[in-house]
Wavefront OBJ file of the C-alpha trace (Angstrom):
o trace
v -4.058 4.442 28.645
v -6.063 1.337 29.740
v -9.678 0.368 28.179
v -11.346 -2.616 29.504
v -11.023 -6.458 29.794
v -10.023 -8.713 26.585
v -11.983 -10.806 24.461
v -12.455 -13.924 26.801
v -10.692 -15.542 29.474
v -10.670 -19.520 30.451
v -8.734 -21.357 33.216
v -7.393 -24.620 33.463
v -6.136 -27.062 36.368
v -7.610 -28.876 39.179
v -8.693 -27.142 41.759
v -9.196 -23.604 42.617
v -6.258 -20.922 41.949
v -5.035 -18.429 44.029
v -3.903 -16.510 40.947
v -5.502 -14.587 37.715
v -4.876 -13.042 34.691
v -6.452 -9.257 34.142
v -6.051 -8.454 30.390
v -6.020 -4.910 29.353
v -5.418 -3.039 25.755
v -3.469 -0.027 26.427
v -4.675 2.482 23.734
v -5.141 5.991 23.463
v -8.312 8.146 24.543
v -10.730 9.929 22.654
v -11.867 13.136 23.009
v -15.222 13.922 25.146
v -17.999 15.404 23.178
v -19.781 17.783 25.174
v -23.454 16.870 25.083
v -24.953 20.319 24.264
v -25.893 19.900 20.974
v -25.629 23.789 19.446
v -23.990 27.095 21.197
v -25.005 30.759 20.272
v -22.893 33.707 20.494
v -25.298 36.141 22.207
v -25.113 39.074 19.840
v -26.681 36.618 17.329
v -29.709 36.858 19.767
v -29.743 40.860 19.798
v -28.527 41.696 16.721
v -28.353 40.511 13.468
v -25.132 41.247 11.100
v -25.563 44.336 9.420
v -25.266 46.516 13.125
v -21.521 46.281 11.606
v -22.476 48.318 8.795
v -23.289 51.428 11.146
v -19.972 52.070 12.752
v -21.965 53.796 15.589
v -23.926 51.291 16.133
v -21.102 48.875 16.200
v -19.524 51.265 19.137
v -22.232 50.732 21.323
v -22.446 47.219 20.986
v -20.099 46.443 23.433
v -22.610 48.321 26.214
v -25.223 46.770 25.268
v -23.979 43.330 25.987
v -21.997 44.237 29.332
v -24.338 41.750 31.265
v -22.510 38.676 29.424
v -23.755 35.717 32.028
v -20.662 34.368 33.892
v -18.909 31.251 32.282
v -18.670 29.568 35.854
v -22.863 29.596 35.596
v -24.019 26.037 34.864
v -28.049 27.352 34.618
v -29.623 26.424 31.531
v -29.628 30.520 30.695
v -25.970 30.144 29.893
v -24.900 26.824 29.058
v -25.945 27.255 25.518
v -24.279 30.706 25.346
v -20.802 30.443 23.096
v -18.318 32.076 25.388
v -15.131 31.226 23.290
v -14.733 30.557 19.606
v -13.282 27.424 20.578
v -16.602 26.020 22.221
v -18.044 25.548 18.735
v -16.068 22.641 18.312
v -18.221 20.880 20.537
v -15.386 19.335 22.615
v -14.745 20.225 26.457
v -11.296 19.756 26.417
v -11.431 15.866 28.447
v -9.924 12.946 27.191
v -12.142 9.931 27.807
v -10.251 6.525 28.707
v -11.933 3.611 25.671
v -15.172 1.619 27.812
v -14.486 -1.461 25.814
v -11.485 -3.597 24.361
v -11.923 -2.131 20.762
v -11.470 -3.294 17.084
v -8.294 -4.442 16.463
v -6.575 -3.636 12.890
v -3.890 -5.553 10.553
v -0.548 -3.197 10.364
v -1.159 -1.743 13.967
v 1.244 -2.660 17.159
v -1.333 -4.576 19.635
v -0.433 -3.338 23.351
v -1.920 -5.044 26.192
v -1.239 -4.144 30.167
v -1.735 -7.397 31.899
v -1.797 -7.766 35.915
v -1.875 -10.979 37.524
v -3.746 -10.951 40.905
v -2.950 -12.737 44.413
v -7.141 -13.237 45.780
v -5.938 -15.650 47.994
v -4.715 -14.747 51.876
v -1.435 -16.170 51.589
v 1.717 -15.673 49.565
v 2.451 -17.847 46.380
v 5.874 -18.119 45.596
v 8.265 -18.745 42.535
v 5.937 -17.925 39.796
v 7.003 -18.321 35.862
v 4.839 -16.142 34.070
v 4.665 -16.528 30.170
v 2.839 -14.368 27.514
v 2.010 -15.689 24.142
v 0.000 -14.667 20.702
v -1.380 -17.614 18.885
v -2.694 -17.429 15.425
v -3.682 -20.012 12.878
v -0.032 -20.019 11.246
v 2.302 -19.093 14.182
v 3.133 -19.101 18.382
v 4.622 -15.569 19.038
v 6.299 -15.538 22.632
v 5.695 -12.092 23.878
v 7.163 -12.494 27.797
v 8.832 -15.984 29.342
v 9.951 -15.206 33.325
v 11.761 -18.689 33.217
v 14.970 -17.889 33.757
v 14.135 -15.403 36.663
v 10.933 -16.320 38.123
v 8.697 -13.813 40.305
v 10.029 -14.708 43.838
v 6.727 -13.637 45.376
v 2.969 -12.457 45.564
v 2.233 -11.129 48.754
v -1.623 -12.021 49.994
v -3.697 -9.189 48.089
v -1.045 -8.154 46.172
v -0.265 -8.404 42.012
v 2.431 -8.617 39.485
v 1.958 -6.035 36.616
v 3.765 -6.133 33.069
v 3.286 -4.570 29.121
v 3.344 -6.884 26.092
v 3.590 -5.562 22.716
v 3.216 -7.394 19.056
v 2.877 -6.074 15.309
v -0.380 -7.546 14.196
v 0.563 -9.160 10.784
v -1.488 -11.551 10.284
v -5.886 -11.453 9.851
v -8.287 -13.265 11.552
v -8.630 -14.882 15.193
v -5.911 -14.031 17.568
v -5.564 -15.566 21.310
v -3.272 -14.172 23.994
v -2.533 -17.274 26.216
v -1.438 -15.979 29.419
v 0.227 -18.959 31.742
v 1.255 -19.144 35.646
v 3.411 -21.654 37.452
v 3.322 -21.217 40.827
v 3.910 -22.554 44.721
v 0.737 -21.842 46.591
v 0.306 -21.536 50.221
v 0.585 -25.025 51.219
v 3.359 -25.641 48.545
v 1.862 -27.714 46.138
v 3.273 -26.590 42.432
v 0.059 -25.226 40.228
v -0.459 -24.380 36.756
v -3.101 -21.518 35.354
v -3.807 -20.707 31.840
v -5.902 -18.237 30.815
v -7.071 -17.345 27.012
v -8.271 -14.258 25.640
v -9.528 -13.947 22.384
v -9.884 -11.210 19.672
v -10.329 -10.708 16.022
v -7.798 -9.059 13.722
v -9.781 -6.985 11.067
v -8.328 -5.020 7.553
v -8.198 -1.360 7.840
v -7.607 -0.837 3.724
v -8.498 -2.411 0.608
v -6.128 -1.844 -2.455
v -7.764 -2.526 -5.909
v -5.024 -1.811 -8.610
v -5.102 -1.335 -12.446
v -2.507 -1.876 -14.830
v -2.712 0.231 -18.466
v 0.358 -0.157 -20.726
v 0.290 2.972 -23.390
v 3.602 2.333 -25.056
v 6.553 1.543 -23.336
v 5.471 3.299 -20.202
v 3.129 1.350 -17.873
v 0.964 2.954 -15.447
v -0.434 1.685 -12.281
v -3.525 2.707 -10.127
v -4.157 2.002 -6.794
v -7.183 2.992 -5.144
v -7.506 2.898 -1.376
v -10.536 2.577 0.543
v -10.570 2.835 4.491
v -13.106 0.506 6.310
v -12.424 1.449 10.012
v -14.665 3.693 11.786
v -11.766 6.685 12.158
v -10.335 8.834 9.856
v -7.025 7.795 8.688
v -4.126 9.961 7.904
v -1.694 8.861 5.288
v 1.963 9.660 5.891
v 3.137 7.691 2.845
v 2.111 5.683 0.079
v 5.183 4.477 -1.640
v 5.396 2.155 -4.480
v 8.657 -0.064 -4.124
v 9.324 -1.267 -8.010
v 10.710 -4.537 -8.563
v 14.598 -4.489 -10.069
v 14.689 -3.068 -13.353
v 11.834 -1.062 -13.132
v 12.093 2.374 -11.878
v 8.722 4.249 -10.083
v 7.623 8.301 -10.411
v 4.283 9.099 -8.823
v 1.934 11.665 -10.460
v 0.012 14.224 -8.905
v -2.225 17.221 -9.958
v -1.159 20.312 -11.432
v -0.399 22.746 -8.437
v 0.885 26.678 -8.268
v 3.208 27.524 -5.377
v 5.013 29.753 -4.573
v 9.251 29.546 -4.097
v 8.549 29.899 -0.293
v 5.331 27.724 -0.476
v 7.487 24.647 -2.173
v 10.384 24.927 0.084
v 7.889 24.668 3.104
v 6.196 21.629 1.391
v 9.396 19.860 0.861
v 9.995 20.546 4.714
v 6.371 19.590 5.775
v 4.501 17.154 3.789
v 0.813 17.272 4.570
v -1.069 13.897 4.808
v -4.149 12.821 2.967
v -7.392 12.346 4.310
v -9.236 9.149 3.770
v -12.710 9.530 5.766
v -13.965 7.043 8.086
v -16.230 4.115 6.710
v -15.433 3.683 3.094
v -13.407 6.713 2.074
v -11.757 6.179 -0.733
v -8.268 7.696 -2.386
v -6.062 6.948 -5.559
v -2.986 7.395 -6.619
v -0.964 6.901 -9.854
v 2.857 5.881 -10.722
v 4.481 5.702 -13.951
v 6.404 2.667 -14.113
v 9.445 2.690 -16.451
v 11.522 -0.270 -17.671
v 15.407 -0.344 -18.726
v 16.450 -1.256 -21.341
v 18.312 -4.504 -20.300
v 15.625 -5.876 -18.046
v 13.255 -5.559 -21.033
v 14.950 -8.137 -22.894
v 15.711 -10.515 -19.613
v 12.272 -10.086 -18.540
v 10.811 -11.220 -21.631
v 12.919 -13.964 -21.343
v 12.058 -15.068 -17.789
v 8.153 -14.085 -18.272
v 8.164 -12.113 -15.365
v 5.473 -9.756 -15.171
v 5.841 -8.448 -11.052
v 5.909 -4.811 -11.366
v 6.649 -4.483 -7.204
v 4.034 -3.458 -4.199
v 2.902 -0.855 -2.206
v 4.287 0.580 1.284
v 1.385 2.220 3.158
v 2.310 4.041 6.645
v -0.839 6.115 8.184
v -1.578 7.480 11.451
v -5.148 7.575 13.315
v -7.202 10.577 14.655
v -4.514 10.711 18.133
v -1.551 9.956 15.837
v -2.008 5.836 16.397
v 0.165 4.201 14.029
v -0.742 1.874 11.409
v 1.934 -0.091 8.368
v 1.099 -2.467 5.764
v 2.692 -3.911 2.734
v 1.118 -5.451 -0.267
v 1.725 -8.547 -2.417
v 3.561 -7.949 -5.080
v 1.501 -5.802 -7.767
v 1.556 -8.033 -11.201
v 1.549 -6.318 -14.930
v 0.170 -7.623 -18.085
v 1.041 -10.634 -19.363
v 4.694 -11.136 -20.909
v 4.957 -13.569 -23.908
v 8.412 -15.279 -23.877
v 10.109 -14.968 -27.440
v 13.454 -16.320 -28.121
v 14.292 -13.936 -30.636
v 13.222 -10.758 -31.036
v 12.595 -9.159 -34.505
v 12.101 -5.748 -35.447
v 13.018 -3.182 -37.865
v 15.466 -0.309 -36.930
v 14.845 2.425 -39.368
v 11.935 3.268 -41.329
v 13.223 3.646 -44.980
v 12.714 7.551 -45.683
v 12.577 7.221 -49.762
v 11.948 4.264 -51.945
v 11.449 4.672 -55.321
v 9.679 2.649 -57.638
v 11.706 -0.227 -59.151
v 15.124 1.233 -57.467
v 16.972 -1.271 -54.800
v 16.654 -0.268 -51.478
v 17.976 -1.090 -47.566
v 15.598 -2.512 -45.045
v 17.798 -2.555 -41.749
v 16.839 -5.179 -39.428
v 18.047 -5.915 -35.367
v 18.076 -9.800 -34.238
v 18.359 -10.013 -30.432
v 18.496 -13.252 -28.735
v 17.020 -13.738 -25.908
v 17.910 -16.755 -24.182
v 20.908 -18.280 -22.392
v 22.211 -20.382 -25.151
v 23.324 -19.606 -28.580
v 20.866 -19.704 -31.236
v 21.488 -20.358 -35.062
v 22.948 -19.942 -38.069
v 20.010 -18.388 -39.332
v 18.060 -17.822 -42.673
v 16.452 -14.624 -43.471
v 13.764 -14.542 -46.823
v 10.548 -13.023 -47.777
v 7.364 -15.817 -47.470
v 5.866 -16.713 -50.709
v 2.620 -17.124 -49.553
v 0.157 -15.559 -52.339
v 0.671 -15.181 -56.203
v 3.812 -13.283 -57.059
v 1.543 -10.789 -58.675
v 0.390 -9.847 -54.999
v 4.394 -9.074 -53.885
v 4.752 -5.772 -54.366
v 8.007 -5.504 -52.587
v 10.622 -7.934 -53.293
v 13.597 -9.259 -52.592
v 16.388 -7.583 -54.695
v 19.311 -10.440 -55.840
v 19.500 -13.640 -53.699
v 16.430 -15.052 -51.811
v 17.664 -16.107 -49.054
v 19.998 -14.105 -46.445
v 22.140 -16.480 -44.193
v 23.463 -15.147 -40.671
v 25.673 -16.874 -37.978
v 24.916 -18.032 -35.158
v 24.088 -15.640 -32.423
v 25.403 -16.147 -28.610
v 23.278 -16.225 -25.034
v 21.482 -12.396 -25.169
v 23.752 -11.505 -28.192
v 22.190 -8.902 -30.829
v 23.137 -7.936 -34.630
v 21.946 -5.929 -36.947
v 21.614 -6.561 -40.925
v 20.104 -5.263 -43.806
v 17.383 -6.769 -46.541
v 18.036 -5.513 -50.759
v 14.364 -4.914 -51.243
v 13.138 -3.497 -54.350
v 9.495 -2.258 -54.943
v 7.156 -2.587 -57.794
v 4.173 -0.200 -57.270
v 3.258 3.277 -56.569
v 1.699 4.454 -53.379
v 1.164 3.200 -49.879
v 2.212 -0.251 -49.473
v 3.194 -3.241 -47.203
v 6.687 -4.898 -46.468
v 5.222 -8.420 -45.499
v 6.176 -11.919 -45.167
v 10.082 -11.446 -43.053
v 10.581 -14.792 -42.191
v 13.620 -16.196 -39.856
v 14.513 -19.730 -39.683
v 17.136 -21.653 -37.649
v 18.955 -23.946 -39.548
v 20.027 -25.924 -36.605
v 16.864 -26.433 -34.441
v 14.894 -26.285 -38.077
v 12.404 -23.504 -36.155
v 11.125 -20.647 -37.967
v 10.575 -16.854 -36.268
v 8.052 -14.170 -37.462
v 6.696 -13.039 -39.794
v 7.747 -10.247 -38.501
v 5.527 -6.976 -38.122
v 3.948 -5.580 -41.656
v 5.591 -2.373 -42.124
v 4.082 0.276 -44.617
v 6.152 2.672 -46.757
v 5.653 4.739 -49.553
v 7.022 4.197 -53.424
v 7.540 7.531 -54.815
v 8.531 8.010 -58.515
v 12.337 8.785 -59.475
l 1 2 3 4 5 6 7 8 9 10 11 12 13 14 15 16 17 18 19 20 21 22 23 24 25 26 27 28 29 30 31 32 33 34 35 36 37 38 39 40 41 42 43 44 45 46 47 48 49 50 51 52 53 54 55 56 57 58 59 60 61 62 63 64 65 66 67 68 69 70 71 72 73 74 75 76 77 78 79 80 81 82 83 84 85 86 87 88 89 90 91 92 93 94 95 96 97 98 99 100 101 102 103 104 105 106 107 108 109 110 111 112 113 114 115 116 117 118 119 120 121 122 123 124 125 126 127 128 129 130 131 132 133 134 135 136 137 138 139 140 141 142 143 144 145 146 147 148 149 150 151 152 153 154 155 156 157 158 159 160 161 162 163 164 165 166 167 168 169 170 171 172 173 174 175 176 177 178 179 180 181 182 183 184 185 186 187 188 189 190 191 192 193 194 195 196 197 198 199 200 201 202 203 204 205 206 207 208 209 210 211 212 213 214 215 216 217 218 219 220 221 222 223 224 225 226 227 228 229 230 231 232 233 234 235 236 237 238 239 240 241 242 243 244 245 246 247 248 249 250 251 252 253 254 255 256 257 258 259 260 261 262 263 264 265 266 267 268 269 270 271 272 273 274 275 276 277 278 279 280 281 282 283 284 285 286 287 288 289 290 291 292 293 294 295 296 297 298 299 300 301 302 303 304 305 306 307 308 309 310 311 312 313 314 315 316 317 318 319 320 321 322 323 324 325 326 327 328 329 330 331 332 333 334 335 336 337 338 339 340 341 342 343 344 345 346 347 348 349 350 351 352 353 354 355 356 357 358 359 360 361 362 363 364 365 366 367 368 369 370 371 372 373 374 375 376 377 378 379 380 381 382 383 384 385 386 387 388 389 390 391 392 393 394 395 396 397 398 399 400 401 402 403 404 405 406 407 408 409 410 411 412 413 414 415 416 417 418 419 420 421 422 423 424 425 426 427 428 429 430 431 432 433 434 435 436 437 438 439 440 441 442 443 444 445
């Protein structure tokens, strides 16, 4: 349906024109409100609730009301009288065309009816008719009659056509509507018009990015700042590769028949008019390979949002996000860790540290020496080294891993501290770690 003129208009040329531009949005209508503020049901005004509680009294209720005023009575003694359960509502049942061109909203598809009119009283001929959307980055070229021109307007008489465009972009838009034309005495005219509007954002996402382990979890909160109620029909969360996506909801019973029917039917959520708000959580998981090649590369883009909603009449509205970013990743070359927690050590008995060197880069590292730091007195160590100080490893290949093991031997009772793994590349003379202090506990025999 058609609401009213667009944003601006302007005309260009010498002269007068015979020809003009009408610009109109073609959106959907609203529903009328009827004006009476409140509607009683008239055995509110007779009797009061508990007549229900005397089933003879109840009986007779019906009698007493058999004057109901006729719903075709306009008077003010029945206009306020609630004649269907329906009229509570407050709506009439009329649609009401939009008075007015409208706010126009980023992820929406902009429709526009546009006539151009013949005022003049004779025909113009041969008119090229094109339709364009000009932003501050792009020209879009919505309708271009070149290659088959109009052959005529008659003397009172118009040309009508629809343009449509996917609003991407924010900000000042202007549809420049052009005419090229023969007029009545054959002389070859030009007409621009422009009308202007303003592109607006429906949503603002604010996201939040908490790492608890090796499972990250993202938050995005969505806030709707149009003046309708908006309807979401999806709000997916497209992970980048490597990372896979599970979105968490609240605990709810249903029934066998009740989850088969949601599966069917998913209901959409309800984000109020001016500044309703709504969040929504995803676990974000990574594999196992990309952990090590993301590390590597530093990339921290954990992948954006896909947001699909629908307005009070069903208008529908898409946007995408930027991509969503994650913490920090600090690129290591090689990665260090421990594999297995020693169980038992006893006090001044030899025992196996095992170790995993990954490399994560795309040339070969090493050879390699592994040893305990000396930093401190000796009488501080109280786990050692257990025969010769220093462990040498080959070299390892682009994203290669091995695995090893330290001779350790501890000296003191109780809880203590591995500390001091040092790695050093023989070749590049760089050293890696320490790695990690890592506690055990020295039993005796």
């Amino acid at each position: 349906m058609s609401s009213g003129h667009g944003g601006g208009g302007g005309g260009g040329g010498s002269g007068s024109h015979s020809l003009a531009f009408r610009v109109m949005r073609l959106c959907r209508p609203s529903f009328h409100v009827d004006p009476v503020p409140l509607r009683v049901d008239p055995t509110d005004l007779l009797v009061g609730e508990d007549i229900f509680d005397d089933p003879l009294a109840a009986s007779n209720l019906p009698r007493l009301l058999h004057s109901s005023p006729d719903s075709a009575d306009l008077s003010y003694r029945s206009r306020f009288l609630l004649h269907d359960s329906s009229d509570s509502l407050g709506l009439s049942g009329l649609l009401v065309l939009p008075q007015a061109f409208g706010a126009i909203y980023l992820g929406e598809t902009f429709c526009s009816y546009i006539s151009i009119n013949n005022s003049s009283n004779f025909e113009v001929r041969d008119v090229v008719i094109k339709a364009e959307i000009q932003t501050e980055r792009q020209r879009i070229l919505l309708l271009d009659t070149s290659k088959s021109p109009v052959e005529s307007i008659r003397a009172a008489g118009r040309y009508d056509f629809i343009v449509e465009h996917d609003v991407k972009e924010l900000g000042a838009h202007t549809l420049v509507c052009t005419a090229l034309y023969n007029d009545g005495d054959g002389e070859r005219k030009y007409l621009p018009q422009f009308f202007k509007f303003i592109v607006a954002n429906p949503l603002s996402v604010r996201t939040k990015v908490r790492v608890v382990k090796e499972t990250t979890f993202l938050e995005a909160c969505i806030e709707n700042h149009t003046k309708s109620n908006l309807f979401m029909d999806q709000v997916e969360f497209e992970p980048a590769p490597r990372w896979s996506a599970t979105m968490l909801k609240a605990d709810e019973h249903h029934t066998e028949s009740d989850s088969q029917t949601t599966e069917t039917l998913k209901p959409s959520v309800l984000i109020k008019s001016g500044g309703g708000i709504y969040n929504y959580l995803y676990r974000l998981k990574l594999s196992s390979q990309g952990s090590a090649q993301m590390k590597v590369e530093g990339s921290n883009v954990l992948g954006k949002l896909q947001i699909t909603w629908r307005a009070n009449l069903g208008e529908p509205g898409r946007l995408q996000t930027q991509q969503i970013l994650g913490n920090p990743i600090s690129q290591k070359e090689i990665e260090l860790h421990v594999t297995e927690i020693p169980s038992m050590v006893n006090l001044a008995r030899p025992f196996s540290l095992p170790l995993n060197m990954t490399n994560q880069t795309e040339r070969e590292l090493g050879p390699f020496e592994v040893w305990l730091s000396q930093d401190g007195s000796l009488e501080d160590k109280v786990v050692m080294v257990n025969g010769l100080q220093k462990l040498v490893l080959p070299g390892l290949e682009a994203f290669g891993s091995t695995t090893f093991t330290l001779n350790l031997i501890a000296t003191k009772l109780g809880v203590q501290k591995i500390t001091g793994v040092m790695l050093f590349d023989t070749r590049e003379k760089k050293s890696y770690g320490p790695l990690q202090d890592l506690e055990i506990f020295v039993d005796l025999d």
